[in-house]
C-alpha positions as CSV (number, residue, x, y, z in Angstrom):
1,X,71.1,112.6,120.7
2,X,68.0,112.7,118.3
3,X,64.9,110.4,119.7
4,X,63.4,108.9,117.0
5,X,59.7,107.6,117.0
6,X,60.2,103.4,117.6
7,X,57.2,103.5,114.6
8,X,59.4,105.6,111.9
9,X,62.5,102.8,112.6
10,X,60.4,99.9,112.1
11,X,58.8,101.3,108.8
12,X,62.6,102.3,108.1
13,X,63.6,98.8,108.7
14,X,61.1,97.2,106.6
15,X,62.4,99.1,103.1
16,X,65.9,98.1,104.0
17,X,68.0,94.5,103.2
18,X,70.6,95.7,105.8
19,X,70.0,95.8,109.3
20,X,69.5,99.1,111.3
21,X,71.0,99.5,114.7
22,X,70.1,101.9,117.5
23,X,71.3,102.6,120.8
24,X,69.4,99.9,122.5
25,X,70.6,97.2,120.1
26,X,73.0,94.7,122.3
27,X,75.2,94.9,119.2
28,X,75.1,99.1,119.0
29,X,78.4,99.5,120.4
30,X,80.6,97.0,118.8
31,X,79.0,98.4,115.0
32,X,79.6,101.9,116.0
33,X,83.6,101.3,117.3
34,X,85.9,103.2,114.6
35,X,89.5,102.1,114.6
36,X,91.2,105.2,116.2
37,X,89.7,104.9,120.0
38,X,89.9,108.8,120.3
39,X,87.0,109.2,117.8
40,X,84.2,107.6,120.1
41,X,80.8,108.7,118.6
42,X,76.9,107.4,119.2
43,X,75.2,108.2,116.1
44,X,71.5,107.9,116.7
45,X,70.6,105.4,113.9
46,X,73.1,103.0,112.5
47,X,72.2,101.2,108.8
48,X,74.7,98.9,107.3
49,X,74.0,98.8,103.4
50,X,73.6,95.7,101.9
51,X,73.4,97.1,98.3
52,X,73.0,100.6,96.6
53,X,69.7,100.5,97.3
54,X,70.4,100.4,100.8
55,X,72.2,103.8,100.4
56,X,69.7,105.6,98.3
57,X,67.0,104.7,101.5
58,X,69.5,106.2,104.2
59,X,70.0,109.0,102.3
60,X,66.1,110.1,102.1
61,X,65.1,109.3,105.7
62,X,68.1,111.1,106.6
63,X,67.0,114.4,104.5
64,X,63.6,113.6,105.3
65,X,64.3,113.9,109.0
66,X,67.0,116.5,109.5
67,X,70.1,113.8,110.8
68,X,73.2,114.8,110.2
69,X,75.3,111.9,107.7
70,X,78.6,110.5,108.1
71,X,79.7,107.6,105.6
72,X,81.4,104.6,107.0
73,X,83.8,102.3,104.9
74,X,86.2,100.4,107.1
75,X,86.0,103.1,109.6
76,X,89.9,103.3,109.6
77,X,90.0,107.2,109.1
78,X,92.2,108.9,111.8
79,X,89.7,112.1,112.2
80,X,86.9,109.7,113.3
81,X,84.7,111.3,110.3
82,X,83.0,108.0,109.8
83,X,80.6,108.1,112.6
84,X,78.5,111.5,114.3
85,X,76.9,111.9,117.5
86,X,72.8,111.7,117.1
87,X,73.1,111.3,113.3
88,X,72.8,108.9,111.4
89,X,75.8,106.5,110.1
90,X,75.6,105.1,106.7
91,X,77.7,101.6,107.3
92,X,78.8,100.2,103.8
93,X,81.0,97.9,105.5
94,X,79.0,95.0,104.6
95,X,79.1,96.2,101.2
96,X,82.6,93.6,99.7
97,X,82.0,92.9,96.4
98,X,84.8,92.2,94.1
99,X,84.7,91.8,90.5
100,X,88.2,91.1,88.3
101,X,88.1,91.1,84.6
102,X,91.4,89.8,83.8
103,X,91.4,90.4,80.1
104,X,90.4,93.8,80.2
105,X,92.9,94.5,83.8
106,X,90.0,95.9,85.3
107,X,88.9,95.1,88.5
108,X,85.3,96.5,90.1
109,X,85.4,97.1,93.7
110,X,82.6,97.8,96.3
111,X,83.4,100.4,98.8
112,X,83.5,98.1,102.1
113,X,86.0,96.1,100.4
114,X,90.0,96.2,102.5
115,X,92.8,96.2,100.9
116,X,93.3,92.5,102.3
117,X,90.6,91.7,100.4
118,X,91.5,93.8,97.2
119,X,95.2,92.2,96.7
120,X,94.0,88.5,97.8
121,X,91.5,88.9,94.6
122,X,94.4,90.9,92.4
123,X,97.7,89.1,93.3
124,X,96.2,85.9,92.8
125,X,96.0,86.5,89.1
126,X,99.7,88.7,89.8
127,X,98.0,91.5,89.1
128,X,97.6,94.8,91.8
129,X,96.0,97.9,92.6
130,X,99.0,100.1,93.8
131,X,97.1,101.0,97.5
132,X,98.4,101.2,100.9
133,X,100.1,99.5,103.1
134,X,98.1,98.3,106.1
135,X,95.4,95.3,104.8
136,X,92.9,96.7,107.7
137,X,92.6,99.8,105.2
138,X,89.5,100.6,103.2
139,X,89.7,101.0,100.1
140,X,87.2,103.7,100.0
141,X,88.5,106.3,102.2
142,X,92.0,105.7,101.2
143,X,91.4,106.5,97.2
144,X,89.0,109.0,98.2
145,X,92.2,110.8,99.7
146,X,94.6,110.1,96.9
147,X,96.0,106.7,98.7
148,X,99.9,105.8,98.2
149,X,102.1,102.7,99.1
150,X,105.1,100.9,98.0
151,X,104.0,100.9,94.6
152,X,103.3,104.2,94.7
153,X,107.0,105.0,92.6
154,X,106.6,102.5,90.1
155,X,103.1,103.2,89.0
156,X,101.3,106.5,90.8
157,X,98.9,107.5,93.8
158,X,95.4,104.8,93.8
159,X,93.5,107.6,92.5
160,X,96.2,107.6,89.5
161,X,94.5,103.9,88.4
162,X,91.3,104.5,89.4
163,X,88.6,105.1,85.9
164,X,85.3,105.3,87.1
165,X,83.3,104.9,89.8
166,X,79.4,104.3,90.6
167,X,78.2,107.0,92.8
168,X,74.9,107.5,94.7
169,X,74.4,111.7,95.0
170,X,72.9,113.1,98.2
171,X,69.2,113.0,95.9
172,X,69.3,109.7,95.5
173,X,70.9,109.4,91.9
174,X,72.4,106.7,90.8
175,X,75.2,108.1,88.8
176,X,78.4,106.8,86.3
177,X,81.1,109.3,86.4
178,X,84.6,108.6,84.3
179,X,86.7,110.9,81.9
180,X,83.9,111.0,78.9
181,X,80.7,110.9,81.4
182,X,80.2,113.3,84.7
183,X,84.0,113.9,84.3
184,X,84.0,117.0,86.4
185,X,82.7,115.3,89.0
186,X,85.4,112.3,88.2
187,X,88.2,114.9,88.7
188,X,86.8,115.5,92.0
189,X,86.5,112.6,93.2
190,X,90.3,111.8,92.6
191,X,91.6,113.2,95.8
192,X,88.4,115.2,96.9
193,X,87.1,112.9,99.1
194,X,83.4,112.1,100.4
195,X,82.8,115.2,99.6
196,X,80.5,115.0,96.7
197,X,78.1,111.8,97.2
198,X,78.5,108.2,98.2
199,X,80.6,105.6,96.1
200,X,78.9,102.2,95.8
201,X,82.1,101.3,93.1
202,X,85.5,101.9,92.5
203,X,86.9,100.7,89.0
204,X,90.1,100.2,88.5
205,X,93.1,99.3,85.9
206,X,95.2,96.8,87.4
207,X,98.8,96.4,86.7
208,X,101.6,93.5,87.0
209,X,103.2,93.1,90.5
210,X,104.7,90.0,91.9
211,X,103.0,87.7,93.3
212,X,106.8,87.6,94.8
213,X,109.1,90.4,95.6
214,X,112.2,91.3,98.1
215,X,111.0,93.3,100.7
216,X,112.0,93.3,104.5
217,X,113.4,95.5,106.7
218,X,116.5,96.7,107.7
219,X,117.0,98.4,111.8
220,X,119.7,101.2,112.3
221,X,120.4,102.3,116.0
222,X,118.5,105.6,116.6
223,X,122.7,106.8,116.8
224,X,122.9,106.1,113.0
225,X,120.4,107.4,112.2
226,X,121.0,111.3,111.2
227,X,124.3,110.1,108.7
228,X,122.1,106.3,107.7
229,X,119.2,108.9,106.6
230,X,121.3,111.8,105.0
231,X,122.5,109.5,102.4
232,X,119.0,107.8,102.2
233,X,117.8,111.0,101.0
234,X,119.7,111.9,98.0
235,X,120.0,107.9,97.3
236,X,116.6,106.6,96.9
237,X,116.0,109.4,94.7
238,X,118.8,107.5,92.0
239,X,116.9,104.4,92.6
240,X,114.9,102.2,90.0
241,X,111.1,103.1,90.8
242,X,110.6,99.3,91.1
243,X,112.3,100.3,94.0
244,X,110.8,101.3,97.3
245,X,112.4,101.9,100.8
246,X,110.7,104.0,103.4
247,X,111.7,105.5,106.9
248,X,110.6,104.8,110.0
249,X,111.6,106.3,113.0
250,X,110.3,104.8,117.0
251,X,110.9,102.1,120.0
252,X,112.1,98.9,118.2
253,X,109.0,96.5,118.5
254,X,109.9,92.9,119.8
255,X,110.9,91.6,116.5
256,X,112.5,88.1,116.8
257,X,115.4,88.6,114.1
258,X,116.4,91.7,117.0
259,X,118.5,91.3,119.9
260,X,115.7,91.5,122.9
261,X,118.2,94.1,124.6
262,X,117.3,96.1,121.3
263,X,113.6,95.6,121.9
264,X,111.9,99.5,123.1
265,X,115.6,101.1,122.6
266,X,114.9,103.8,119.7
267,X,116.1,102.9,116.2
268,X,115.4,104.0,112.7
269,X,114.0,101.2,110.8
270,X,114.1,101.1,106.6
271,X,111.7,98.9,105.5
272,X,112.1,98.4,101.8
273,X,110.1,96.7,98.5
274,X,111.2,95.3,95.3
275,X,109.1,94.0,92.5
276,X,112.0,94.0,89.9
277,X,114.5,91.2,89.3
278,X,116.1,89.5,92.3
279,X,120.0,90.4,91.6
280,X,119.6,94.1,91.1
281,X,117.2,94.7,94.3
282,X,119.8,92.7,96.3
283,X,122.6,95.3,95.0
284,X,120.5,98.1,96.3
285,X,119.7,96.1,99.8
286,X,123.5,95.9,99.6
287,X,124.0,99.7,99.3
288,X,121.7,100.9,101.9
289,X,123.1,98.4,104.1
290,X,126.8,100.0,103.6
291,X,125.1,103.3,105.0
292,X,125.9,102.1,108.3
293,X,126.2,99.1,110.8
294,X,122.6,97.3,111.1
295,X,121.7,95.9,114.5
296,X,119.0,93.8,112.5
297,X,117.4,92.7,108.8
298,X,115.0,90.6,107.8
299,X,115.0,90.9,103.5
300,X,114.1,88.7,101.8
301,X,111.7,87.3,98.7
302,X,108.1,86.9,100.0
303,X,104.5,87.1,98.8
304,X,103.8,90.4,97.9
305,X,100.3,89.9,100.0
306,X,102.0,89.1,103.2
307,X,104.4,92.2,102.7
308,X,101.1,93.9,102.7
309,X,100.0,92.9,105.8
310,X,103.7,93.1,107.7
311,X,102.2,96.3,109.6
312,X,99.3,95.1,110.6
313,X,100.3,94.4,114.4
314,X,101.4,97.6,115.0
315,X,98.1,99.4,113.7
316,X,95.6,97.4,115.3
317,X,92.3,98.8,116.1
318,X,91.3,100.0,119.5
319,X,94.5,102.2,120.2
320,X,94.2,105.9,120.7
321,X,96.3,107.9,118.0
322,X,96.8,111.2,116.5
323,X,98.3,112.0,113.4
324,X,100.3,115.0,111.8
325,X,101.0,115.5,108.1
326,X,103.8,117.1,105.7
327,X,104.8,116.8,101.9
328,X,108.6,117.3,101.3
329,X,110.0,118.0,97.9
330,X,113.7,116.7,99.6
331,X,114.5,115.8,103.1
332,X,116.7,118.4,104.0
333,X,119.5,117.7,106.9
334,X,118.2,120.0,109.4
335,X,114.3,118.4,108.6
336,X,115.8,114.6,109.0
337,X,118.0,116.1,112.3
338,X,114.4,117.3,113.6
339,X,112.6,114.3,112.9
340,X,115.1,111.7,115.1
341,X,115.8,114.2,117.9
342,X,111.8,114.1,118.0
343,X,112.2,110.4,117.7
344,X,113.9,110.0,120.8
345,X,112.1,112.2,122.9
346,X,108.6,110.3,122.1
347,X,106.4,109.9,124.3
348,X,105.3,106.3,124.3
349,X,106.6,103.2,122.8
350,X,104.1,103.0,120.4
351,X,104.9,106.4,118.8
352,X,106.8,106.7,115.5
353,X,107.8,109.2,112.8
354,X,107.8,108.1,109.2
355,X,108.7,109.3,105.6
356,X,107.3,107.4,102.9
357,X,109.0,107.7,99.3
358,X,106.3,108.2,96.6
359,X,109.2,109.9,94.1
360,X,108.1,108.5,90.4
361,X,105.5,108.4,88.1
362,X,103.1,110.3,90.2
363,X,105.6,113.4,89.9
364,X,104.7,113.0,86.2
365,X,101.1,113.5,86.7
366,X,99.8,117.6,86.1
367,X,98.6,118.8,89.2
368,X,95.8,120.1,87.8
369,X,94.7,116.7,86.3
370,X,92.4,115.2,89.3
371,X,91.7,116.7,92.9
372,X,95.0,115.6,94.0
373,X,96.9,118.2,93.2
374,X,100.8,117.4,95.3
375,X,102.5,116.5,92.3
376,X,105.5,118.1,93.5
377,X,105.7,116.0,96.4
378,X,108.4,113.3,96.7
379,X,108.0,112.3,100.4
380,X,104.9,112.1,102.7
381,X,105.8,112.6,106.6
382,X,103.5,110.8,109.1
383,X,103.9,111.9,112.9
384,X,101.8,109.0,114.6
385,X,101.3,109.5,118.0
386,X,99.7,106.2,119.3
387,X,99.1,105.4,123.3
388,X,96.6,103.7,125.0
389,X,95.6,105.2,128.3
390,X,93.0,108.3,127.7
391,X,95.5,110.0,130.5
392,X,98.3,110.2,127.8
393,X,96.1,112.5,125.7
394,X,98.0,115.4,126.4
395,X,101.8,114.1,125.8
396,X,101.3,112.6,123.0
397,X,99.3,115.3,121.4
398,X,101.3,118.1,122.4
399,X,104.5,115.7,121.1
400,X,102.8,115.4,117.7
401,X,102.2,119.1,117.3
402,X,104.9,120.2,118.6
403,X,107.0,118.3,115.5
404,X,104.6,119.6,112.9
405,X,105.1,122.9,113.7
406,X,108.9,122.6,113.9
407,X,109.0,120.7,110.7
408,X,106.5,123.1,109.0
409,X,109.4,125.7,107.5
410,X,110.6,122.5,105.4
411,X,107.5,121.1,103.8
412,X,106.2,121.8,100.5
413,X,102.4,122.6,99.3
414,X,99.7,120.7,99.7
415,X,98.8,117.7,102.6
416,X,97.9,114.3,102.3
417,X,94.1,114.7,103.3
418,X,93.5,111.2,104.8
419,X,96.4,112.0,107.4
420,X,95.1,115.2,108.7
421,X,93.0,115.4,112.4
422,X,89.7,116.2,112.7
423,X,90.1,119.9,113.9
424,X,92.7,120.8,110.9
425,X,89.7,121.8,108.6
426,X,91.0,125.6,108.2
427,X,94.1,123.9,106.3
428,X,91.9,122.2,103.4
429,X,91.8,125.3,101.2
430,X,95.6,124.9,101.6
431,X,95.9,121.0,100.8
432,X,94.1,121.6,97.7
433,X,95.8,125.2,96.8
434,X,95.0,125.7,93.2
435,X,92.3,123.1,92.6
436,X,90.2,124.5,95.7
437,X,88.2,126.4,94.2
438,X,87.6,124.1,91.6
439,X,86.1,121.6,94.0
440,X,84.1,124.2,95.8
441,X,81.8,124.5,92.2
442,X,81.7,120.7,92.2
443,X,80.2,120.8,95.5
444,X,78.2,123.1,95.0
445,X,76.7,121.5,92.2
446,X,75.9,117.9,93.9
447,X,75.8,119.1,97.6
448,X,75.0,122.6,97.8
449,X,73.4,122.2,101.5
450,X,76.8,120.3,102.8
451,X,74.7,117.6,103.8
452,X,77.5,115.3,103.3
453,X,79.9,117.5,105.8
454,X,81.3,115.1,108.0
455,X,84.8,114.7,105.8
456,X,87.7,116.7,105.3
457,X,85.2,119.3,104.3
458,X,84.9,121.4,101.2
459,X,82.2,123.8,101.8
460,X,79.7,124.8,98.9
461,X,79.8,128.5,97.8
């Protein structure tokens, strides 16, 4: 770890509004804690940005005395590329502002801000972003990445409503970047990640959702599960794209509208979203209820912000996971056959496989049109491998791989960027296929020493 003179902190302090941490700091560790426990880093100077200002400082003492930068949102990236060892970590956690403009469907958003935060300020005007699905989430790194979640058919990937964005580069410029003004690196920036400076604002159009909508969940026994899901597959495909229903394959959690004998047995749960009119999404709960003999349900209409935070329990920070990641153009019978014999070999209770249906209006989009270039892509597979005990590392692991690989022959181009671990760098040049090279000239152009190299990196030429 980097020793740095107690003299060249203090002075560091004194041009800041945020507070700086360091390893001697009683609060050090709790600040530097990421929320996958498998990325457990000690950068040597921690600064949580109170303002852009803030950002432009780190930035120049970091230049100024060779640290290494990682970029902190939320800190809820799986490869742990928020925080470095003997670096420095640029916290914009602190950083929440929230600006709606109702009239104009516009809302300005500051790069600490979570997605709890985000649809509390949107639905309460019944207005939305279309983002994830865990409120924890930050909304940086997740449009950074491309983002997608259940409204992800009815109105496109985040970075498909983002329109601008405030940016800080790695010199210290403070820099507006749209479709008219810096719009190359705009395109970028949709889907490119932190590759290419620091965003101190994400603006967005906003569209109508809710604030109510039928959503719920609907548990198959893991038995069901290979006919339940080989009609899913060609099904939600007919469906309206106001209609959502995803995949989910693991150990029932304890949830009280289960049978406790049910609770850890494997199952394949469908958890499903509706924003259009009541009658017709209760004809299509009906359908996919007909696809075989539920052990469970819970559907009904609810807030469209507690849907949003259904998950949260089950993605609590602290855990140790490990993720995998595939686009499908179809799920294939052998693919979804691979997927639930995988399911019920898991390792841990905590483990699950998912597909999430992002068929629609993103499909629509050219794939050269912004970084995020999957526009073929109809499903997005996540193989989470979650566990608490560092002794399980290997099983769970090994478990994960071991499915990606076998499910490899089925997938289509591209990956989801924000799913992929830490050590899968060698496969960005393939998530990006076409556009790669296209986002190499953009770095080169506002980070040509890679300073800004702790991401899902793009390397300058």
């Amino acid at each position: 770890m980097n020793t740095l003179d107690p003299n060249l902190i203090s002075e560091f302090r004194s041009v800041l509004a945020g507070p700086v941490f360091t390893p001697d700091n009683d609060a050090y560790n709790a600040v530097r804690q990421l929320w996958n426990a498998t990325a457990d880093k000690h950068p040597a100077l921690i600064v949580q940005c109170w303002d852009r200002g803030d950002v432009i400082a780190a930035l120049k003492f970091a230049r100024q005395h060779q640290l290494e930068i990682a970029v902190r949102g939320a800190g809820h990236n799986i490869a742990g590329n928020a925080s470095c060892d003997g670096g420095l970590m640029i916290d914009l956690s602190n950083m929440q502002g929230i600006e709606l403009d109702q009239a104009a469907e516009r809302v300005y958003v500051q790069p600490g801000v979570i997605l709890e935060q985000l649809d509390a300020a949107t639905q309460a005007h019944g207005l939305a972003v279309p983002i994830g699905i865990n409120s924890t989430t930050g909304i940086a790194g997740l449009t950074l990445g491309g983002g997608f979640g259940w409204l992800t058919r009815q109105y496109g990937m985040t970075v498909d409503s983002l329109v601008g964005v405030e940016l800080i580069t790695v010199d210290g410029e403070i820099l507006y970047a749209n479709e008219a003004e810096n719009d190359e690196l705009f395109w970028a920036l949709r889907g490119g990640g932190g590759n290419f400076g620091i965003v101190t604002r994400f603006d967005f159009s906003l569209v109508s959702v809710g604030p109510d909508v039928l959503a719920g969940l609907m548990v198959f026994p893991l038995a069901q599960a290979d006919a339940v899901l080989k009609r899913y597959a060609e099904w939600i495909l007919t469906t309206p794209l106001t209609f959502n229903a995803w995949v989910v394959l693991r150990a029932a959690p304890p949830l009280p509208f289960l049978d406790a004998s049910l609770h850890g047995t494997p199952v394949a749960v469908i958890p499903i979203c509706h924003t259009g009119d009541l009658a017709s999404g209760e004809k299509l709960v009906d359908t996919l209820r007909s696809f075989g003999e539920p052990v469970g349900e819970h559907i009904g209409v609810m807030p469209f912000v507690d849907w949003q935070q259904a998950f949260d329990p089950m993605l609590t920070a602290g855990a140790r996971n490990y993720w995998k990641t595939h686009n499908f153009t179809q799920l294939s019978p052998e693919l979804l056959q691979l997927a639930v014999d995988f399911a019920d070999q898991q390792p841990g209770p905590e483990c699950e496989v998912f597909f999430a249906c992002i068929a629609g209006v993103s499909n629509e989009v050219a794939p050269e049109a912004m970084a995020w270039q999957a526009r073929d892509a109809k499903f997005v597979m996540n193989i989470h491998a979650r566990w608490q005990d560092i002794h399980d590392d290997g099983s769970h692991i090994d478990w994960a791989r071991a499915l990606f690989n076998a499910a490899q022959p089925y997938a289509s181009a591209g990956a989801y960027v924000n799913f992929m671990t830490e050590e899968e760098g060698g496969r960005i040049e393939s998530a990006y296929a076409d556009n790669y090279q296209r986002l190499v000239a953009v770095k080169q152009a506002y980070d040509p020493d890679n300073l800004l190299h702790f991401n899902q990196n793009i390397k300058p030429d």
